[in-house]
N, C-alpha and C positions, 0 to 999 in steps of 0.2 A: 184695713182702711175704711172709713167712711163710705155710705153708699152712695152713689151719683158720682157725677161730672169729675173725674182727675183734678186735684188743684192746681191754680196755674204756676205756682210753684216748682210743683212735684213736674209738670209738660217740661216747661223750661228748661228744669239739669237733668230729667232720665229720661225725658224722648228727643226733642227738639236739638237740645246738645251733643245728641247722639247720634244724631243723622247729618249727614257729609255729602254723598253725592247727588252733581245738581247737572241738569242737561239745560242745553239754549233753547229748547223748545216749550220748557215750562215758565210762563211768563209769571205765573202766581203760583205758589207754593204751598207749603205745611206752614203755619202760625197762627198763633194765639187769635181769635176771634173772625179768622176764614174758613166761612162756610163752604166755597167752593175753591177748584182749581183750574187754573186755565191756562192751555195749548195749544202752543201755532202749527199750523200743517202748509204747505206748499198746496199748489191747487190741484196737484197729478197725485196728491197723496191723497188717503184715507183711513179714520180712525180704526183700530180695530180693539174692541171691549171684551173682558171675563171675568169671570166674578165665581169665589172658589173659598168653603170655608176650612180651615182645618181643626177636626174634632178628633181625629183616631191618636195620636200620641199628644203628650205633653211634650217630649223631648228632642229636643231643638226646631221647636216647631214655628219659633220667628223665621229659620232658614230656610225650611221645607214651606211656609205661605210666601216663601218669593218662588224660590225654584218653584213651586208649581206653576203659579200663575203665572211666570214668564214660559213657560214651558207650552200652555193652554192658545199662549198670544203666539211663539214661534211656530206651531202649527198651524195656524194661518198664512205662516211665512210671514209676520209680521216682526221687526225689531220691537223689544219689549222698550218703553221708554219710562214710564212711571206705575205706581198704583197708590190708593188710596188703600186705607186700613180700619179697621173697625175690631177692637181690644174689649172685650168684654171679659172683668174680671170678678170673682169671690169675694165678700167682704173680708175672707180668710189672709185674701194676696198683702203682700207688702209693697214698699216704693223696689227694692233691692229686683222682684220680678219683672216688674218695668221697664228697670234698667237695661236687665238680660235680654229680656226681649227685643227691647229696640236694639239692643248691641246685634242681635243676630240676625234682625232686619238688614241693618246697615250693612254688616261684614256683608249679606249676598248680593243684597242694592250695588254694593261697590263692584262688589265681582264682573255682574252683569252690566253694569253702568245703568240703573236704573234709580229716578229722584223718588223719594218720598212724597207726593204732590198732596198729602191732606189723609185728615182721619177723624179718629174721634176713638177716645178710652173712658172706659165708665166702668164702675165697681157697682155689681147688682146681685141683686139673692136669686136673676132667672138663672142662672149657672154656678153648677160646683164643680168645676175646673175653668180654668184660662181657656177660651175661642177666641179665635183672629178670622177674621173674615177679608179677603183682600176683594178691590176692584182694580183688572189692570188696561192698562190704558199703552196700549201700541199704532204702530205707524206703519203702513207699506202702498208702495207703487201699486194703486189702479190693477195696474196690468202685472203684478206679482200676487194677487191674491188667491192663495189654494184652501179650499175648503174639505171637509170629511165627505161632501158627498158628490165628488169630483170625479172617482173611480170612472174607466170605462170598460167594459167587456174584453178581455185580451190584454189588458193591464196581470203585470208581476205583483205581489203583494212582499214588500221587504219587511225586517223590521231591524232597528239598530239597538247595538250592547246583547243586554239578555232581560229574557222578562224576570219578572218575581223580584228586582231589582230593590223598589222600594221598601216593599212588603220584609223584603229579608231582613235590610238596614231596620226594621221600627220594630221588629219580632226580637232581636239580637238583642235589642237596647233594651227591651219591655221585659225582655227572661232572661236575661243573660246569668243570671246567676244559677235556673236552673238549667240552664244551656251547658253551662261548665260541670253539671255534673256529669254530663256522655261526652260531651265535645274537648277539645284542647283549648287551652285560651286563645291562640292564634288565630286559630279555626274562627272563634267566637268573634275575635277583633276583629277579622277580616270580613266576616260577614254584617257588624259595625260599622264598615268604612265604607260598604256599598255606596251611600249619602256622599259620595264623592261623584258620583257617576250620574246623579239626579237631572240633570241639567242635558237636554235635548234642542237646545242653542244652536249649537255649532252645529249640527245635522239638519237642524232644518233650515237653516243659512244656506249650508252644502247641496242640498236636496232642492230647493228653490231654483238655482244656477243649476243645476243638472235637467230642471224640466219634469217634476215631480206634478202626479195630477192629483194627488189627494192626499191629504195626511191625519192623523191623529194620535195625539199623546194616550200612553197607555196607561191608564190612572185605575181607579175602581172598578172591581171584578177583572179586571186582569186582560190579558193577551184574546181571553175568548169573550170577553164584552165588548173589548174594542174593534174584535174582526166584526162583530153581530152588528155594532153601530155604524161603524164604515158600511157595511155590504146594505144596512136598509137605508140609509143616505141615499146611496148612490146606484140602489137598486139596482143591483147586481147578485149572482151567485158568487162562490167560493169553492175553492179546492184547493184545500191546505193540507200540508204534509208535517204531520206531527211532530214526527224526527228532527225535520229541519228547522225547529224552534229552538233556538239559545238560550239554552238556561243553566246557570252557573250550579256545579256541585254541590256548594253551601245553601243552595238554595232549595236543591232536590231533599238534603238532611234533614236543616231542619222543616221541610214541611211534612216530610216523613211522621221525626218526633211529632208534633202535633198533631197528623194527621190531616193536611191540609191541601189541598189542589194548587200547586203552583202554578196552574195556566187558569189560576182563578184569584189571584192573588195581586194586588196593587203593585201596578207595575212605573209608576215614572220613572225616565229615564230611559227608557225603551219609546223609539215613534216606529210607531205603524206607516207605513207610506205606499202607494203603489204608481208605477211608473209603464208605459209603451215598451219602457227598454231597461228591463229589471239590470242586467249586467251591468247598463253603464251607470246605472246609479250606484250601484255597489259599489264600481270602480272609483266614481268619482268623493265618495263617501271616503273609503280607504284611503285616497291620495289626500285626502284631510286628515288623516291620521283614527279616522272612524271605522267601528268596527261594523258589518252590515251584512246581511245573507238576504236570500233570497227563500221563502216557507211556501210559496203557494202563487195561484190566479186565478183572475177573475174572469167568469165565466159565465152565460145565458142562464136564464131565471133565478128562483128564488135558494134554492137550495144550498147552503153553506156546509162543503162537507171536510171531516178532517180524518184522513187519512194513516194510520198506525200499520202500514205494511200491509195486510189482505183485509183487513179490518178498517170499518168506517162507521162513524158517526156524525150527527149533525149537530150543531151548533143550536143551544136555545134561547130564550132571552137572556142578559144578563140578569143575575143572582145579586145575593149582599157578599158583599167582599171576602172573601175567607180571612185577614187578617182581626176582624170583628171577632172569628170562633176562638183567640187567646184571651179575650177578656170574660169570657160566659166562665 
C-alpha cells in the first residue's frame, strides 16, 4: 500500500466494520475524523492508563496487544474498559493484514468486553514488520486501587498459573517446525495453546475481593524481573523459594532446546501478587476456579534472595527477555 494515512475506504470495511464491542461509558468512539475519545467516570471512580507496544511476534499479535494491556490495567485492579491503537504498517502490508488484525482486536475486545475508543493506521518505511502500540484506558473504585509498590514487610508473595507462560506460546509458534523435530506434535500444540491462559483478569478481579496489597503482571524478563520491580516499589526484601515456582514441563523443554532461562522468560498470564494472608488468597483464588501457590515473603531490607534447597542467590536487575535470544 501507499505510504501514509490508511484510506478512508480501506478504515471503513477492514477496521471500523470490524469492530463490535461497545461499553456505556464510552460517550465518543473510533471514527473517521475523531481525534479523541471520551469517558464518563462516576465521582468515587478513577481512570487508570498503560500503554504497551507489541514487537516480539508477528503472530496473533492483534490478540496478544489487548490481553496485555488489559492484563497491565487488571493489575491495578482496575476493570479494563477500552484502549486506543496505533497500527504502524510496511509499504510491503496489504488491506487483507488489516483485516486480520482488527478481526483479532475484536475477537479479544469481545472476550473481555472491552470498546475500541480511537486509533490511528499508517503505512511507513520507519518499520519492516507490522507494530501495534495500544493505550488502555480502565476504571476502579478510589478505594480498590492496588499498586506494585503496595507490598508490606510480612506480606506472602503468590503468583498464579505458571511462569514462562507466554514466552512458551510465541517460542512454539516462532519454531515450531524445528520444534517438531525433537518434540511430538502434541507436545508442540500444546505448548501453542498456552495463549489461552494469557489473560490475568479474573485473578485480579479474585485477588482484589480477597484484600490483595500489591500486584503485578509478569510480562518482560520474566517471574525474576517482576519479583525485582515489585520488591524496589515497595521497598522491601524477598525470600523466594525456587521450587515453589510453577512452571509447566513444556516450558522446562523447550527452554532447554534453546538454552533459555525460564524464570527469565515473558511470562503474561502469570500475576505476581502479595497478600497479609498468603492462604486465604490462594484459597479464595482456587474457589474461582484459579490456579495459585504460594513461592515466598516479604521481608526487612533490601536483599531479594531465592532459595534452591541449601543454595541461595540474589536476584539482579532485570535483563533483556530471553525469548529475544530465538531471533539472534
Amino acid at each position: 500500500m501507499e505510504i501514509g494515512k490508511v484510506p478512508e475506504t480501506i478504515l471503513k470495511r477492514s477496521v471500523f466494520q470490524q469492530i463490535h464491542t461497545r461499553r456505556k461509558e464510552v460517550l465518543v468512539g473510533a471514527g473517521v475524523g475523531e481525534d479523541c475519545a471520551v469517558m464518563q467516570l462516576s465521582s468515587d471512580e478513577v481512570f487508570v492508563l498503560s500503554t504497551d507496544p507489541i514487537t516480539g511476534t508477528q503472530k496473533d499479535m492483534g490478540k496478544l496487544a489487548i490481553q496485555i494491556t488489559a492484563n497491565d490495567l487488571a493489575s491495578a485492579g482496575a476493570q479494563p474498559v477500552g484502549v486506543l491503537l496505533t497500527v504502524l504498517l510496511p509499504p510491503t502490508a496489504e488491506e487483507s493484514l488489516i483485516r486480520q488484525l482488527t478481526k483479532e482486536v475484536d475477537s479479544a475486545c469481545e472476550e473481555l468486553r472491552i470498546q475500541v475508543m480511537g486509533g490511528h493506521t499508517e503505512i511507513t518505511k520507519a518499520v519492516n514488520q507490522p507494530l501495534i502500540s495500544v493505550t488502555g484506558v480502565g476504571k476502579v473504585k478510589k478505594d480498590h486501587l492496588v499498586t506494585t509498590g503496595g507490598a508490606q514487610v510480612g506480606d506472602d508473595v503468590v503468583v498464579s498459573k505458571w511462569v514462562g507462560i507466554e514466552g512458551t506460546s510465541i517460542i512454539a509458534k516462532e519454531k515450531e517446525q524445528e520444534l517438531l523435530t525433537r518434540f511430538s506434535r502434541p507436545f508442540v500444540q500444546e505448548a501453542k495453546d498456552f495463549d489461552k491462559y494469557l489473560s490475568v483478569v479474573p485473578e485480579a478481579m479474585a485477588a482484589v475481593r480477597s484484600g490483595v496489597s500489591a500486584m503485578h503482571d509478569v510480562t518482560e524478563g520474566g517471574i525474576y524481573g517482576a519479583l525485582w520491580e515489585l520488591a524496589e516499589a515497595s521497598k522491601v526484601g524477598l525470600e523466594i523459594d525456587l521450587k515453589a515456582i510453577p512452571i509447566r514441563q513444556e516450558t522446562v523443554e523447550i527452554c532447554e532446546h534453546f538454552r533459555l532461562n525460564p524464570y527469565q522468560l515473558i511470562s503474561s498470564g502469570c500475576m505476581l501478587m502479595t497478600s497479609p494472608d498468603g492462604r486465604k488468597l490462594v484459597r479464595d483464588l482456587e474457589q474461582e476456579g484459579l490456579k495459585a501457590v504460594i513461592i515466598g515473603r516479604c521481608v526487612e531490607g533490601k536483599a531479594k534472595k531465592v532459595k534452591n534447597g541449601e543454595d541461595v542467590a540474589y536476584l539482579e536487575r532485570p535483563r533483556v527477555d530471553e525469548v529475544y535470544k530465538i531471533y539472534q
